[in-house]
N, C-alpha and C positions, 0 to 999 in steps of 0.2 A: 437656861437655868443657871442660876450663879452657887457660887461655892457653899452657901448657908441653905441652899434648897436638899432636903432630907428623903432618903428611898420611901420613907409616910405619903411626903407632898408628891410621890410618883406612882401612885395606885394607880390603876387603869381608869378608878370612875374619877379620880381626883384630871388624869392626862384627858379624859373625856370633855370635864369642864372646862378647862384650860381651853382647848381647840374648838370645844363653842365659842369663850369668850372673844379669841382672837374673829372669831368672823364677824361677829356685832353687826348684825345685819339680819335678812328674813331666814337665809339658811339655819345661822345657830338658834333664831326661835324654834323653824324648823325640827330642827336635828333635836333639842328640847322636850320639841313636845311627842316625837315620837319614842324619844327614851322612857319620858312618864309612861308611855303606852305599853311599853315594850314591859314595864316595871310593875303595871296595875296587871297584865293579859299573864304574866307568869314570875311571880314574884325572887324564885331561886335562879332565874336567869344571872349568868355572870357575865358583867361586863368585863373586856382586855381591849386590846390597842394588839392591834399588828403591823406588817409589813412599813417599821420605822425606818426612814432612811434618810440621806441629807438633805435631799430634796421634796419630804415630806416628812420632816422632824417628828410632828405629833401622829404620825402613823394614820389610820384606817381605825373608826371606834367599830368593835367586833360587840354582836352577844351570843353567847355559848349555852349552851347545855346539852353533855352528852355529846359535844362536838357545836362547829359552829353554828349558827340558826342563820342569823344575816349579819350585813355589815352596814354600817353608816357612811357611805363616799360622800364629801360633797365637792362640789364644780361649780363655777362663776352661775350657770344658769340652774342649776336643778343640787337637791339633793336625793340621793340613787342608792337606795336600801335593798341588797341583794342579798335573796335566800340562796344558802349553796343548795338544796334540793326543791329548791320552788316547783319543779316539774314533777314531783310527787304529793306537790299540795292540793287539796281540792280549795278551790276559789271561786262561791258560788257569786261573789258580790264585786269580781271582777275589778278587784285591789292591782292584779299585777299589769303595767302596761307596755313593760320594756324587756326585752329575752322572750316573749312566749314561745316563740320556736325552738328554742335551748333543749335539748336534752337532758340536761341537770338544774340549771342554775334559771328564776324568774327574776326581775327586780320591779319595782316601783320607783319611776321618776317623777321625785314632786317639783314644780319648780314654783315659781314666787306667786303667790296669789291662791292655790290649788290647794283644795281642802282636801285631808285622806277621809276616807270612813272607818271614823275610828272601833267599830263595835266589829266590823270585817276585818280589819289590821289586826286586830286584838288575837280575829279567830283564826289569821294565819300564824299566829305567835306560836298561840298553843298548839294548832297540829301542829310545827314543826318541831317544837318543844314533844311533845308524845312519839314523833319518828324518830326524832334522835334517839329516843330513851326506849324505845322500839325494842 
């Protein structure tokens, strides 16, 4: 960021776009369209940015309510959306494919090409939006 960039232009959904832009490729579509998701399945969800460091400037895009829901990681091959309480979600439509054996924490690894089902993504938003708020 240069000296004329203002705490405005560092909101979390503004650093969110930001770190799609720089990937310009299938992930930041990726990571895009499940933010829409994330945005239409529970509208007062908040987006932040965590775990910033020098070696990943733009941080981790986080969405919250009532604590964290999931996060958005991405990696050369996949992007890897992990609920910290996935292992209290019910998932009848078999969204999550990566942690199942986890004790707390599920994720979904999409990687290039791989469609989510968005009407199931949607309804693991909201249960874990309603556990938070539990």
């Amino acid at each position: 960021m240069n000296d004329k960039t203002t705490k405005q232009d560092q909101t979390p959904g503004s650093l969110i776009a930001a770190k799609i832009e720089t990937l310009n490729d299938w992930r930041g579509k990726t990571l895009t369209h499940v933010r829409a998701l994330i945005s239409q399945a529970a509208p007062n969800v908040v987006e932040d940015i965590k775990w910033r460091k020098p070696s990943n400037p733009n941080g981790v895009p986080t969405w919250c309510h009532d604590g964290i829901i999931c996060t958005g990681e991405t990696y050369k091959d996949k992007v890897k959306l992990t609920f910290m309480k996935g292992a209290q979600l019910n998932d009848p439509c078999k969204i999550f494919n990566s942690g199942i054996n986890g004790k707390t924490r599920r994720a979904i690894d999409i990687k290039e090409g791989d469609e989510i089902n968005a009407e199931g993504f949607k309804q693991l938003i909201r249960e874990a939006v309603a556990l938070n708020s539990g």
